[in-house]
N, C-alpha and C positions, 0 to 999 in steps of 0.2 A: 504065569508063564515062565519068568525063572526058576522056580521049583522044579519045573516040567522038566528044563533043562542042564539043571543040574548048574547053574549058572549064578544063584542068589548068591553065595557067599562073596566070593569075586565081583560081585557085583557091590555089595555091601564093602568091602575092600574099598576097591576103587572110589565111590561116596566117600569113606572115612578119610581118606587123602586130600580130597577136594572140601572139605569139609574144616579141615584142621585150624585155620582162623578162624573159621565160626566157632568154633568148640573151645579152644584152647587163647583165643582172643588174638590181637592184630601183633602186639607186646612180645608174645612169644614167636607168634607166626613169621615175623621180621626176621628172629634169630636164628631161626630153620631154614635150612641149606638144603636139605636134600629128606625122603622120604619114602619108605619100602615098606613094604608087608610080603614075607617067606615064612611058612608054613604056620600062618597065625599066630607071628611074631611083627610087630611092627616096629619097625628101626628108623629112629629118627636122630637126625644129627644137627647138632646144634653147633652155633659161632661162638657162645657165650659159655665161657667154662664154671662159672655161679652161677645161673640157670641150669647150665646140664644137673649141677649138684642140688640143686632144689628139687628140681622136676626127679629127680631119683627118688627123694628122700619122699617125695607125695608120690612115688608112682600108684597106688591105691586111689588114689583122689581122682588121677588124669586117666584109670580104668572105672571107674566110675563115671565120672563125665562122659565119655565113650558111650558107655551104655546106659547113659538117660538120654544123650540123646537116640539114641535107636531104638532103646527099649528091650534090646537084647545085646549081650555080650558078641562084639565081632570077631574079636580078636583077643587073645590068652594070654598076649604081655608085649610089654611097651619098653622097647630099651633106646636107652640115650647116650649119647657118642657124640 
């Protein structure tokens, strides 16, 4: 029925925000302020200026995790601020 609607993507969005502690663990989730998805880019802003600098340097790892868990890529890049 999302497909029909032209709706799944956005909708897969929306999950992967609600989703963010489950994925990325409670650790980081605490240190996340704030979180967007524009134009399947997902911007995430972080409290912690050593995790922002990690989570950069794995950004492949934390698009990976993304898409194990859904089993497809939802989103084409993950920037951290």
């Amino acid at each position: 029925m999302l497909k029909s609607y032209n709706i799944d993507v956005k909708f897969d969005e929306a999950s992967l925000i609600s989703a963010w502690e489950k994925i990325m663990g409670k650790a980081i989730s605490n240190r996340t302020s704030k979180i967007y998805i524009r134009d399947s880019v997902m911007v995430v802003t972080l409290s912690s200026a050593p995790l922002k600098h990690e989570l950069n340097n794995s950004k492949d790892k934390v698009m990976d995790l993304i898409q194990k868990h859904y089993g497809k890529p939802v989103v084409k890049n993950v920037l951290f601020i």
